[in-house]
C-alpha positions as CSV (number, residue, x, y, z in Angstrom):
1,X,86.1,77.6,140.2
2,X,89.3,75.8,139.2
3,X,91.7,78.2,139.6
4,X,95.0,76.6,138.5
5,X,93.4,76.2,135.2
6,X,91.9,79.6,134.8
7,X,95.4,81.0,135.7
8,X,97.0,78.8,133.4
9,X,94.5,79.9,130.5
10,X,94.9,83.5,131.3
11,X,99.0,83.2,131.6
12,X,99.0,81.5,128.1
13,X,96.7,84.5,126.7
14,X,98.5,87.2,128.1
15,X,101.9,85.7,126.6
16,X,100.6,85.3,123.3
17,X,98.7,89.0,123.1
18,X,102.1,90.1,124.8
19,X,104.0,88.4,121.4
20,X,102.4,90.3,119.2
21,X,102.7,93.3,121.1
22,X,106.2,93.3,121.6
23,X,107.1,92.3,118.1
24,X,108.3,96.2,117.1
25,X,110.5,96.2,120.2
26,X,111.9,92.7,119.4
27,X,112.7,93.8,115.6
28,X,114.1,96.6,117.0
29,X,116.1,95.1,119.7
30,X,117.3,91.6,118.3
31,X,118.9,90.0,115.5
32,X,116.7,88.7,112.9
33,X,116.3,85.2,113.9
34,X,113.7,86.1,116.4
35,X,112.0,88.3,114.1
36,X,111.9,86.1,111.5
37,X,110.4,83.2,113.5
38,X,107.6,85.5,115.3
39,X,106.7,86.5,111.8
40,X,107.0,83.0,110.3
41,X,104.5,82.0,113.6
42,X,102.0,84.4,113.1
43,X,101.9,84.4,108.9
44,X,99.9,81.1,109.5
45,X,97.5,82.3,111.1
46,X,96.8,85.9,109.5
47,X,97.4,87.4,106.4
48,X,99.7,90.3,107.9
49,X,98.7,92.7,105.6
50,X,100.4,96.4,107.1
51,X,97.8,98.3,105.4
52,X,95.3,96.1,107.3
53,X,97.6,96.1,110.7
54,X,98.3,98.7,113.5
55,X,102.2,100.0,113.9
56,X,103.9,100.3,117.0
57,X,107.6,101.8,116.9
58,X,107.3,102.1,113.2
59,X,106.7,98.2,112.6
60,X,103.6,96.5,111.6
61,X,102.4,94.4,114.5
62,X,102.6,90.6,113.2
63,X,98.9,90.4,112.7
64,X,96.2,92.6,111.5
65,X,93.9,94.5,113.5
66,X,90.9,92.1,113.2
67,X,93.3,89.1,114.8
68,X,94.6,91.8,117.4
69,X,91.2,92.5,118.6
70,X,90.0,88.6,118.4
71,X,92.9,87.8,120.9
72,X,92.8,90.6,123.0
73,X,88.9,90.2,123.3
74,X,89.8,86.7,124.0
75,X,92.8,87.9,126.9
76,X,89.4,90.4,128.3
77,X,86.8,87.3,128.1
78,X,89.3,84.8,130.2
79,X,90.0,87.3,132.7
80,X,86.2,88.3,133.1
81,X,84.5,84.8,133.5
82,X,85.2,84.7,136.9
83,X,82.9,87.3,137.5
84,X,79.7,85.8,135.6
85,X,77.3,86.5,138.1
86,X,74.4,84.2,136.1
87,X,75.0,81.0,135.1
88,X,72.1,80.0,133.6
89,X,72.1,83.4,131.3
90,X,75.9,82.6,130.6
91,X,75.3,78.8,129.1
92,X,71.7,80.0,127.2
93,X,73.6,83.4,125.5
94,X,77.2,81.5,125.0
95,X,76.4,80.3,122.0
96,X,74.1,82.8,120.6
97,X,77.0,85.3,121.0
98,X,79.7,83.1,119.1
99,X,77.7,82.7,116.4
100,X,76.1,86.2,116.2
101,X,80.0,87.9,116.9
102,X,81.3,85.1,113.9
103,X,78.4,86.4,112.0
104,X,79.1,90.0,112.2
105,X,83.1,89.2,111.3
106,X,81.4,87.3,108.1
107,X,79.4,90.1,107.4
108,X,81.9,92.8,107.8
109,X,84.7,90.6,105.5
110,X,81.9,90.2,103.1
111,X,80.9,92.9,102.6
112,X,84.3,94.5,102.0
113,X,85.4,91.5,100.0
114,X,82.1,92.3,97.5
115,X,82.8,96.0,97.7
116,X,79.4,96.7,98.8
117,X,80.6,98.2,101.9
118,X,84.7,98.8,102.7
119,X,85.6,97.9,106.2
120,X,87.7,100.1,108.5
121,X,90.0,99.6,111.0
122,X,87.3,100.2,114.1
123,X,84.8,97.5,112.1
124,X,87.6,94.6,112.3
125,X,88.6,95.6,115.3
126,X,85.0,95.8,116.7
127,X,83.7,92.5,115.0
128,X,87.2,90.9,115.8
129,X,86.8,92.0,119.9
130,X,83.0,91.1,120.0
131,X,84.4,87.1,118.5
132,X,87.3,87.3,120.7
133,X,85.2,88.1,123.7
134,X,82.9,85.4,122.7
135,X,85.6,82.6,122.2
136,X,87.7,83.6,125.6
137,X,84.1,83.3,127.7
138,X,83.9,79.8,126.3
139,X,87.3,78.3,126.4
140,X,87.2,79.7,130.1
141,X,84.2,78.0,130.9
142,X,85.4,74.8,128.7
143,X,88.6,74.9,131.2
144,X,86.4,74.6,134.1
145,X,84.4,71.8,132.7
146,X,87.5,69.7,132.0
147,X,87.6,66.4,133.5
148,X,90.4,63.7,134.3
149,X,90.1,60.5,131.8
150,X,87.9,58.1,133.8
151,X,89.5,55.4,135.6
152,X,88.1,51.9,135.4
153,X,85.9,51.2,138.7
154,X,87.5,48.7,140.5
155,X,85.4,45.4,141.2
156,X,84.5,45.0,144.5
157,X,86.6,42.3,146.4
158,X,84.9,38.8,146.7
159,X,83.5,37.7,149.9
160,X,82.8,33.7,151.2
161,X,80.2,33.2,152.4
162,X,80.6,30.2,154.9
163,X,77.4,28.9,156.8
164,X,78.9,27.9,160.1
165,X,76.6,24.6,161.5
């Protein structure tokens, strides 16, 4: 385990879930320069609809619940790779578990999008955890795997031979 780099990962995670968790206090606290630019960050990543977002301090949180739950599943999925117990389960069920969690957030947007079925706050945030879970577990293990650029092998050095007589 590489742990400078799976501290590093989970440092950046827990700063960016702390963003978003702190915007309320920070619109309530600052001028709106700061407000503004956390809001500007985050509208290109999520729509930031408040009927679609929880409220803390009696602010919508920057992003909507699904994109609260995919990054603090993804916060939960860096801080538990360390404890993977199975490696060869891990690496077989990594990918079925992306896809299956990105399928279920499909299905759930889908479905409400069609109105065959309306989604709720528990199903994005459920779907959104399950992805975000998913995702941390493999940028984790992605961290771990990274390697150095290669550096050209160096020829070996030239000998003489010399036949003495």
């Amino acid at each position: 385990m590489l742990w400078p780099r799976h501290l590093l990962l989970l440092a950046l995670a827990l700063t960016w879930c702390c963003l978003i968790l702190s915007f309320s206090w920070v619109a309530r606290s600052s001028p709106h320069q700061p407000v503004l630019l956390l809001a500007t960050l985050f509208s290109q990543i999520c729509h930031q609809d408040p009927a679609r977002s929880f409220w803390i301090g009696g602010a919508p949180l920057p992003v909507c619940s699904r994109c609260l739950a995919i990054y603090l599943g993804g916060f939960l999925g860096i801080a538990a790779y360390p404890w993977i117990v199975s490696w060869e389960l891990f690496t077989a069920l990594l990918k079925q578990a992306i896809f299956g969690a990105a399928g279920l957030v499909l299905l759930d947007a889908g479905l409400d999008l069609t109105g065959v079925w309306p989604s709720t706050f528990l199903s994005r945030a459920l779907t959104g955890a399950l992805l975000g879970i998913a995702c941390g577990l493999a940028l984790a293990a992605a961290s771990q795997n990274l390697t150095p650029p290669l550096q050209p092998a160096k020829e070996p050095a030239k000998t003489r031979v010399t036949r003495s007589g």
